[in-house]
mmCIF file of the C-alpha atoms, coordinates in Angstrom:
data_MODEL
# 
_entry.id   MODEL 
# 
loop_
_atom_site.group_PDB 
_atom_site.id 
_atom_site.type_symbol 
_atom_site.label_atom_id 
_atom_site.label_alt_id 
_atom_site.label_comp_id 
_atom_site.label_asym_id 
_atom_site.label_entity_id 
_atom_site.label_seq_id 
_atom_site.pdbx_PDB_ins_code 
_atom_site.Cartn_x 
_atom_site.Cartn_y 
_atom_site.Cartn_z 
_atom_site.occupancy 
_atom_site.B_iso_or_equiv 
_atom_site.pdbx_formal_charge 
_atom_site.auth_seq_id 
_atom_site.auth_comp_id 
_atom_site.auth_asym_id 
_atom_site.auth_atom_id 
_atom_site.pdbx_PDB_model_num 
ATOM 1   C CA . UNK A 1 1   ? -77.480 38.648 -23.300 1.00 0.00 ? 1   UNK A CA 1 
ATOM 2   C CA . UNK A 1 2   ? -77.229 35.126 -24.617 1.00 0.00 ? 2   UNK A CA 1 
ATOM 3   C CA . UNK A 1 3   ? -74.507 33.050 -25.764 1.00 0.00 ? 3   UNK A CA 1 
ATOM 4   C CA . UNK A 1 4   ? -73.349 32.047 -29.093 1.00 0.00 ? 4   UNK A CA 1 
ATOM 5   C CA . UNK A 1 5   ? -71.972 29.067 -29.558 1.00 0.00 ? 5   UNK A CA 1 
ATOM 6   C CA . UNK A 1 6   ? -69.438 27.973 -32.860 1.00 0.00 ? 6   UNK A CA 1 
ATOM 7   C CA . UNK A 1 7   ? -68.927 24.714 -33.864 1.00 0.00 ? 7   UNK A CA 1 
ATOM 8   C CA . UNK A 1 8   ? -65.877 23.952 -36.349 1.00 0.00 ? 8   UNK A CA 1 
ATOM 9   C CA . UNK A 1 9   ? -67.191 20.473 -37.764 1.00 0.00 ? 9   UNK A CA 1 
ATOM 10  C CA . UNK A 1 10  ? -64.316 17.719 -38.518 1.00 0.00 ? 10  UNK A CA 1 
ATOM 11  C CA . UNK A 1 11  ? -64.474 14.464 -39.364 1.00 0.00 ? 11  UNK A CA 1 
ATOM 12  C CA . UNK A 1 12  ? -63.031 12.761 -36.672 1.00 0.00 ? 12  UNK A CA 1 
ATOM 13  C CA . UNK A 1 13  ? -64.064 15.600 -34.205 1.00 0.00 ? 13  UNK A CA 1 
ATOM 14  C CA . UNK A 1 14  ? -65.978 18.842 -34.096 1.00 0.00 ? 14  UNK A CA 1 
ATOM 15  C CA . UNK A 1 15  ? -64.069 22.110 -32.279 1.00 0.00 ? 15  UNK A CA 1 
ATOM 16  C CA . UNK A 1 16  ? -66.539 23.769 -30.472 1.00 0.00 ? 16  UNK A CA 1 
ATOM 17  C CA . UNK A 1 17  ? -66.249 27.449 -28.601 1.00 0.00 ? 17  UNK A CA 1 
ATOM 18  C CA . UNK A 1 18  ? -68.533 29.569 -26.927 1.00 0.00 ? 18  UNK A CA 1 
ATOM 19  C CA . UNK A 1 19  ? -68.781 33.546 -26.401 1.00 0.00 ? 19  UNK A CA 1 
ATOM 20  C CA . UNK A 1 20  ? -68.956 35.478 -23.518 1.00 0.00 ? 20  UNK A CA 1 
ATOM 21  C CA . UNK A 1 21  ? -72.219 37.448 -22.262 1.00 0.00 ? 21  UNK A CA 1 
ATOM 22  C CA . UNK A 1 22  ? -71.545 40.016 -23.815 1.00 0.00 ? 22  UNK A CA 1 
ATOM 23  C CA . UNK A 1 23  ? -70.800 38.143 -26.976 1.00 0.00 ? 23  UNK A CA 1 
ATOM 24  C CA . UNK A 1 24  ? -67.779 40.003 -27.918 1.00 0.00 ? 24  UNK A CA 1 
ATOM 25  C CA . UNK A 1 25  ? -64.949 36.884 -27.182 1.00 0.00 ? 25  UNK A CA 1 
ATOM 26  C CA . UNK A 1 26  ? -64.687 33.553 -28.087 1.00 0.00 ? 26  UNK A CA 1 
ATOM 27  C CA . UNK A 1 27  ? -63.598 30.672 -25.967 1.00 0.00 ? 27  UNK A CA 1 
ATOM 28  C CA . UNK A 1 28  ? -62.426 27.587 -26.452 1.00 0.00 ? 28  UNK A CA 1 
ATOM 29  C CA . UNK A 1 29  ? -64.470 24.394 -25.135 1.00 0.00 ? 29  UNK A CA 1 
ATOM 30  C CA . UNK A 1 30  ? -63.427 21.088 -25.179 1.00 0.00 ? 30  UNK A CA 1 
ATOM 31  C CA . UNK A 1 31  ? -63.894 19.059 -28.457 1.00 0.00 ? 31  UNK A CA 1 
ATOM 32  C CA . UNK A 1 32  ? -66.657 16.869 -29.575 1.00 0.00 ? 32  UNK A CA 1 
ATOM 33  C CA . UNK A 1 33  ? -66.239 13.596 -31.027 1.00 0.00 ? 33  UNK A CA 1 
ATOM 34  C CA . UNK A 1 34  ? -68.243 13.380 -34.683 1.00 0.00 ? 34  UNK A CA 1 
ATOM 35  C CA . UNK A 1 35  ? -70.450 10.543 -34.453 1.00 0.00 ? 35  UNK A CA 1 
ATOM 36  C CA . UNK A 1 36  ? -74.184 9.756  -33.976 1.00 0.00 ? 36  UNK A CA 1 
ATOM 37  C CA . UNK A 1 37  ? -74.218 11.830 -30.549 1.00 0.00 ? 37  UNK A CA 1 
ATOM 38  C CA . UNK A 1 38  ? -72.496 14.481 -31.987 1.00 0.00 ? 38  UNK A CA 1 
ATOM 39  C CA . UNK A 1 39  ? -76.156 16.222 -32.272 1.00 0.00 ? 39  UNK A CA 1 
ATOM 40  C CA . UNK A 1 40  ? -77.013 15.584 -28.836 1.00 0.00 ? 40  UNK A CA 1 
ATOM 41  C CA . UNK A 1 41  ? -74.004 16.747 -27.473 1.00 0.00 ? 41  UNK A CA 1 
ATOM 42  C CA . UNK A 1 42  ? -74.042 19.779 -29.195 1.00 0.00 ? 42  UNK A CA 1 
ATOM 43  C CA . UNK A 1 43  ? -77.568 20.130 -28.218 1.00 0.00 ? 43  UNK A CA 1 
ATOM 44  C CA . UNK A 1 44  ? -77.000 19.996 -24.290 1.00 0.00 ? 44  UNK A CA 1 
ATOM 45  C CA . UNK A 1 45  ? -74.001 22.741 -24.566 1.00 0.00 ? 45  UNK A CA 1 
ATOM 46  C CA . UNK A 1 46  ? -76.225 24.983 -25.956 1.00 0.00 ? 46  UNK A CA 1 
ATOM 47  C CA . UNK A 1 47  ? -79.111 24.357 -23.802 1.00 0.00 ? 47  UNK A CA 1 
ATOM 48  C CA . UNK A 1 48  ? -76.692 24.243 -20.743 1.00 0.00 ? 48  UNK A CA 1 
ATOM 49  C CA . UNK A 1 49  ? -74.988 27.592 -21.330 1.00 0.00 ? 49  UNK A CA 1 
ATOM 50  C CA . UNK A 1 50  ? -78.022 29.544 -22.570 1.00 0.00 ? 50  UNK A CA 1 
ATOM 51  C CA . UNK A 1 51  ? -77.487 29.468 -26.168 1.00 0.00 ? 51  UNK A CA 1 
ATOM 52  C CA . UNK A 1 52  ? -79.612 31.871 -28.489 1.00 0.00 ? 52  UNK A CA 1 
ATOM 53  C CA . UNK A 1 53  ? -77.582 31.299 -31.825 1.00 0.00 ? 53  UNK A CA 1 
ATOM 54  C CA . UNK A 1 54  ? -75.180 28.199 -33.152 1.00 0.00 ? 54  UNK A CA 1 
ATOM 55  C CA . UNK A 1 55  ? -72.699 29.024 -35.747 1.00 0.00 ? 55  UNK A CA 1 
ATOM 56  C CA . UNK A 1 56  ? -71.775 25.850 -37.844 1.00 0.00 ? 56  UNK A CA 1 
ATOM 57  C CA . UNK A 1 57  ? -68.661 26.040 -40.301 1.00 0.00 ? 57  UNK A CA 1 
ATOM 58  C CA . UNK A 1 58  ? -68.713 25.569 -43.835 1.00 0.00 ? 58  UNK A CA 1 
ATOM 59  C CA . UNK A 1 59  ? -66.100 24.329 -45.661 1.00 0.00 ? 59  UNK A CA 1 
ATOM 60  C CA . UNK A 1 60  ? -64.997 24.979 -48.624 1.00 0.00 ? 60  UNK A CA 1 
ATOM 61  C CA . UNK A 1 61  ? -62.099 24.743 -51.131 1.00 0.00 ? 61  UNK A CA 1 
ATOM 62  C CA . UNK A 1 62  ? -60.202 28.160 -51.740 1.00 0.00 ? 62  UNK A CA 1 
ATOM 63  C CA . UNK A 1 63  ? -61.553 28.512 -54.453 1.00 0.00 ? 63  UNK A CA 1 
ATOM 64  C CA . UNK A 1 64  ? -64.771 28.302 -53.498 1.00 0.00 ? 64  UNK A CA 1 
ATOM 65  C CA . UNK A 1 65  ? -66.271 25.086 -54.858 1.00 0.00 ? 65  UNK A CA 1 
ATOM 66  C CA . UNK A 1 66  ? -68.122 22.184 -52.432 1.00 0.00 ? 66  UNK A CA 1 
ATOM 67  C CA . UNK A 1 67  ? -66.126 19.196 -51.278 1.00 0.00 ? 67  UNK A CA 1 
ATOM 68  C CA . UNK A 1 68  ? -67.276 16.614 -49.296 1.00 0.00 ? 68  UNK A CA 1 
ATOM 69  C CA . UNK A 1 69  ? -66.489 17.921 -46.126 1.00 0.00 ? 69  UNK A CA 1 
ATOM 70  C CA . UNK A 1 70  ? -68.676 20.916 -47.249 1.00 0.00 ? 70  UNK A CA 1 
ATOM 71  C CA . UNK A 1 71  ? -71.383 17.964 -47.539 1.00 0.00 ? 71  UNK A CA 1 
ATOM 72  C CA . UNK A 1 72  ? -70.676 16.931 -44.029 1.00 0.00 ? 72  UNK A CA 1 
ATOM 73  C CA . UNK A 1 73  ? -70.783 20.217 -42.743 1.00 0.00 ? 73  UNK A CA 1 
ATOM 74  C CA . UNK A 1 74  ? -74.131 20.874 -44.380 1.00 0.00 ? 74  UNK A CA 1 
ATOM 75  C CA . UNK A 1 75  ? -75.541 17.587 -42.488 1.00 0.00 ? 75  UNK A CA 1 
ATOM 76  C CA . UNK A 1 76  ? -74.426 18.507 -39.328 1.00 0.00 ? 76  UNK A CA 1 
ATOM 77  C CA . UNK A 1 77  ? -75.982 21.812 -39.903 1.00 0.00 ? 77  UNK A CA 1 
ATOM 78  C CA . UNK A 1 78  ? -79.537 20.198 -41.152 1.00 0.00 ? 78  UNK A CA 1 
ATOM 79  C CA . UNK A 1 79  ? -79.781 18.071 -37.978 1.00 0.00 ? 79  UNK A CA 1 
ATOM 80  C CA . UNK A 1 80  ? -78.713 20.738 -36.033 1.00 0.00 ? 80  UNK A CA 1 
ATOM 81  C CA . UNK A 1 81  ? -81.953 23.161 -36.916 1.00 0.00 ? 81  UNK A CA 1 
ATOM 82  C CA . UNK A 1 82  ? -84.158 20.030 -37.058 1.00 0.00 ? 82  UNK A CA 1 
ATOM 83  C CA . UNK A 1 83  ? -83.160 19.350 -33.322 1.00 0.00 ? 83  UNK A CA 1 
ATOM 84  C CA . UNK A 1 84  ? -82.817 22.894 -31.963 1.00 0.00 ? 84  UNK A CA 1 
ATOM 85  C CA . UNK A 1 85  ? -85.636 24.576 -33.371 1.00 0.00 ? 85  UNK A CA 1 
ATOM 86  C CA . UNK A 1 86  ? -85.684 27.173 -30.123 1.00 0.00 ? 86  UNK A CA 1 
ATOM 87  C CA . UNK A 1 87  ? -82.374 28.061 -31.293 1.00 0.00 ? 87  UNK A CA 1 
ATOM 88  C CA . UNK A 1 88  ? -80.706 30.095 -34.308 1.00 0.00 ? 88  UNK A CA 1 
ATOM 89  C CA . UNK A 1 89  ? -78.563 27.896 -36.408 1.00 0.00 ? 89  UNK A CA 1 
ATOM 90  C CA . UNK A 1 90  ? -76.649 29.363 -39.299 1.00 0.00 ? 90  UNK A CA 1 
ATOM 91  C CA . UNK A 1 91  ? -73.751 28.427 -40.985 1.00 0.00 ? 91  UNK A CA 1 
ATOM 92  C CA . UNK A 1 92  ? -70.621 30.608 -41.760 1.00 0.00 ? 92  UNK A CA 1 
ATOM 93  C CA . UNK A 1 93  ? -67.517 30.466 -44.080 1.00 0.00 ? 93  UNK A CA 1 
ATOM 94  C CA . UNK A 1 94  ? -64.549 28.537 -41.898 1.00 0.00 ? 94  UNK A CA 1 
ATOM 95  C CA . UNK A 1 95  ? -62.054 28.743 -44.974 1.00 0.00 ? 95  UNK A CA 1 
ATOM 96  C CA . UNK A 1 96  ? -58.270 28.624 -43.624 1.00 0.00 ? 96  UNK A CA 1 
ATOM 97  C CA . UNK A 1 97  ? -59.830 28.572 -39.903 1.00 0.00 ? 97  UNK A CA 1 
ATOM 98  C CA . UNK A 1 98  ? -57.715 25.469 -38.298 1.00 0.00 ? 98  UNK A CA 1 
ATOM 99  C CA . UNK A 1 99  ? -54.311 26.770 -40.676 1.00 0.00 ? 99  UNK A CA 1 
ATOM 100 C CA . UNK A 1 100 ? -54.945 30.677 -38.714 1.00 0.00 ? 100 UNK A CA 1 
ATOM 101 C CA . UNK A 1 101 ? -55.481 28.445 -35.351 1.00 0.00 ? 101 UNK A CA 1 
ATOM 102 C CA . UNK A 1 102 ? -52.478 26.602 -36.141 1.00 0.00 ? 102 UNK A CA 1 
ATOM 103 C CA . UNK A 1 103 ? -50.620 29.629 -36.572 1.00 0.00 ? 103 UNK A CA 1 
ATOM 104 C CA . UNK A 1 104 ? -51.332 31.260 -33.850 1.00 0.00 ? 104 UNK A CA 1 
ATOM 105 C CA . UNK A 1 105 ? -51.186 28.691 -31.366 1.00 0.00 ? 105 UNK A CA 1 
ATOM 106 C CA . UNK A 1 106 ? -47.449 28.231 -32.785 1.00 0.00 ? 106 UNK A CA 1 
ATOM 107 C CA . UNK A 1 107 ? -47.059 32.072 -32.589 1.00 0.00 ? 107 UNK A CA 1 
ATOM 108 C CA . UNK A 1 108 ? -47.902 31.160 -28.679 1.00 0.00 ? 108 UNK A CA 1 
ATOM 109 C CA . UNK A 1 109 ? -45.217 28.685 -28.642 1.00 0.00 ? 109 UNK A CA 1 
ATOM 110 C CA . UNK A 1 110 ? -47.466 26.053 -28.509 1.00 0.00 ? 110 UNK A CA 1 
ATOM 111 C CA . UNK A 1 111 ? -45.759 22.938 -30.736 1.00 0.00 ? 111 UNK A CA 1 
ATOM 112 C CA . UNK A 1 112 ? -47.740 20.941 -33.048 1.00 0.00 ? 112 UNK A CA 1 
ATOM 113 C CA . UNK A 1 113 ? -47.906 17.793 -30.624 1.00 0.00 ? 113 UNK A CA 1 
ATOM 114 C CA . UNK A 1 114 ? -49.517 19.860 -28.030 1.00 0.00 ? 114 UNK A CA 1 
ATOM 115 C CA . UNK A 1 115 ? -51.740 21.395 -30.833 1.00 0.00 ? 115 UNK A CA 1 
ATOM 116 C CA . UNK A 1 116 ? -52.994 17.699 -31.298 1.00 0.00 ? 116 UNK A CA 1 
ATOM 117 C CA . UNK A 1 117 ? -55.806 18.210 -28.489 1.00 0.00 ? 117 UNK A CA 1 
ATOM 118 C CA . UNK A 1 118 ? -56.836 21.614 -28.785 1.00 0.00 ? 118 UNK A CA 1 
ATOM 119 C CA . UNK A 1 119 ? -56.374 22.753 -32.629 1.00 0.00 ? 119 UNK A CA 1 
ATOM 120 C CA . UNK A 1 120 ? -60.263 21.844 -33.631 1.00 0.00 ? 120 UNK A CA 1 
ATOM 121 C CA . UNK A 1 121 ? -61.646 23.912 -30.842 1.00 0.00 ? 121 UNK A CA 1 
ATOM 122 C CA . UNK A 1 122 ? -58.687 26.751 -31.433 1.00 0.00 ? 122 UNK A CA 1 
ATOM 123 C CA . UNK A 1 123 ? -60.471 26.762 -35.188 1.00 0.00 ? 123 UNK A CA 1 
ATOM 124 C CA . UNK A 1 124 ? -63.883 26.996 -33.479 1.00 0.00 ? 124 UNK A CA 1 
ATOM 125 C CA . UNK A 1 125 ? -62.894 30.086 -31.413 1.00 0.00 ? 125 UNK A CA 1 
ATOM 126 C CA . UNK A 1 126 ? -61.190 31.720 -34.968 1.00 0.00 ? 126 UNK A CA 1 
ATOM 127 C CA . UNK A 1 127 ? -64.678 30.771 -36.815 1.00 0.00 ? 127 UNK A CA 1 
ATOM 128 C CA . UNK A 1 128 ? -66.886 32.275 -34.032 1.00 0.00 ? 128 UNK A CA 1 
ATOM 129 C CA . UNK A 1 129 ? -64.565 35.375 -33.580 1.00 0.00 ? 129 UNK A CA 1 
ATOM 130 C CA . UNK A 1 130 ? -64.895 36.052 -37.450 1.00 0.00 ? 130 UNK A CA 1 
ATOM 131 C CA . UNK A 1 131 ? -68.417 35.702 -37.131 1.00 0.00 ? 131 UNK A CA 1 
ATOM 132 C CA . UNK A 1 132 ? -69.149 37.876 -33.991 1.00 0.00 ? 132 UNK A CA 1 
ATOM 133 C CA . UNK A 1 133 ? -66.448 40.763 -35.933 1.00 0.00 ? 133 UNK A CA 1 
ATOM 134 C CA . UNK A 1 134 ? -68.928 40.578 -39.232 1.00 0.00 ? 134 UNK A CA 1 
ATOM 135 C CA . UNK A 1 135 ? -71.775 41.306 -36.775 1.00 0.00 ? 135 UNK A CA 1 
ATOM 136 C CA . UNK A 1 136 ? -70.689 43.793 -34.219 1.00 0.00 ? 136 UNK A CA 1 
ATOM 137 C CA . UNK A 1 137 ? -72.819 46.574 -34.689 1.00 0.00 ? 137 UNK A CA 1 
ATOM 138 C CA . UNK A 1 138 ? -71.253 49.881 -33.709 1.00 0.00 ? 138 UNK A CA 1 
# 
């Protein structure tokens, strides 16, 4: 079975994180920097690990209106399906993602400076896992 990958778009960086085969885990992969490669990058990943679907988070405030990072997210998500049109792109709700990653990286004793590096892609893994839980069929 194919991969999915889940991409937690930032504006500095995006967290990215990939399933397994069987598409029941998420994984962390290393973070993306958000800038005019950010599409290729993100392209090559999926091509490289045999991607069938990309799951882009949307932002939004709590309670539930647009903000601009919603409007940044929806770009990233535009030229995503424009340049993968092999591949499934879809977007899906990443409300509270990087505060749960936070939280449980600090339940893991991780502290917050040593969150610094990894907390985008922690948020990708939470985003993916929520999505691959909604669509788990049995």
């Amino acid at each position: 079975m194919s991969r999915i990958l889940g991409v937690d778009p930032g504006d500095v960086r995006c967290g990215v994180a990939i399933t397994d085969s069987a598409r029941t885990m998420a994984f962390p992969r290393p973070e993306v920097a958000n800038g005019p490669s950010v599409v290729d990058v993100l392209g090559q990943v999926a091509r490289d690990e045999g991607v069938s679907v990309v799951v882009v988070g949307r932002p939004r405030a709590l309670s539930g209106r647009v903000t601009q990072s919603t409007a940044h997210a929806d770009a990233l998500f535009a030229a995503l399906v424009a340049a993968l049109p092999q591949i499934k792109v879809v977007q899906w709700d990443e409300r509270l993602t990087t505060h749960e990653a936070g939280r449980r990286m600090s339940l893991a004793g991780v502290n917050a400076r040593e969150q610094r590096g990894r907390l985008d892609s922690a948020a990708a893994v939470v985003l993916l896992q929520s999505y691959l839980d909604a669509h788990r069929v049995g």
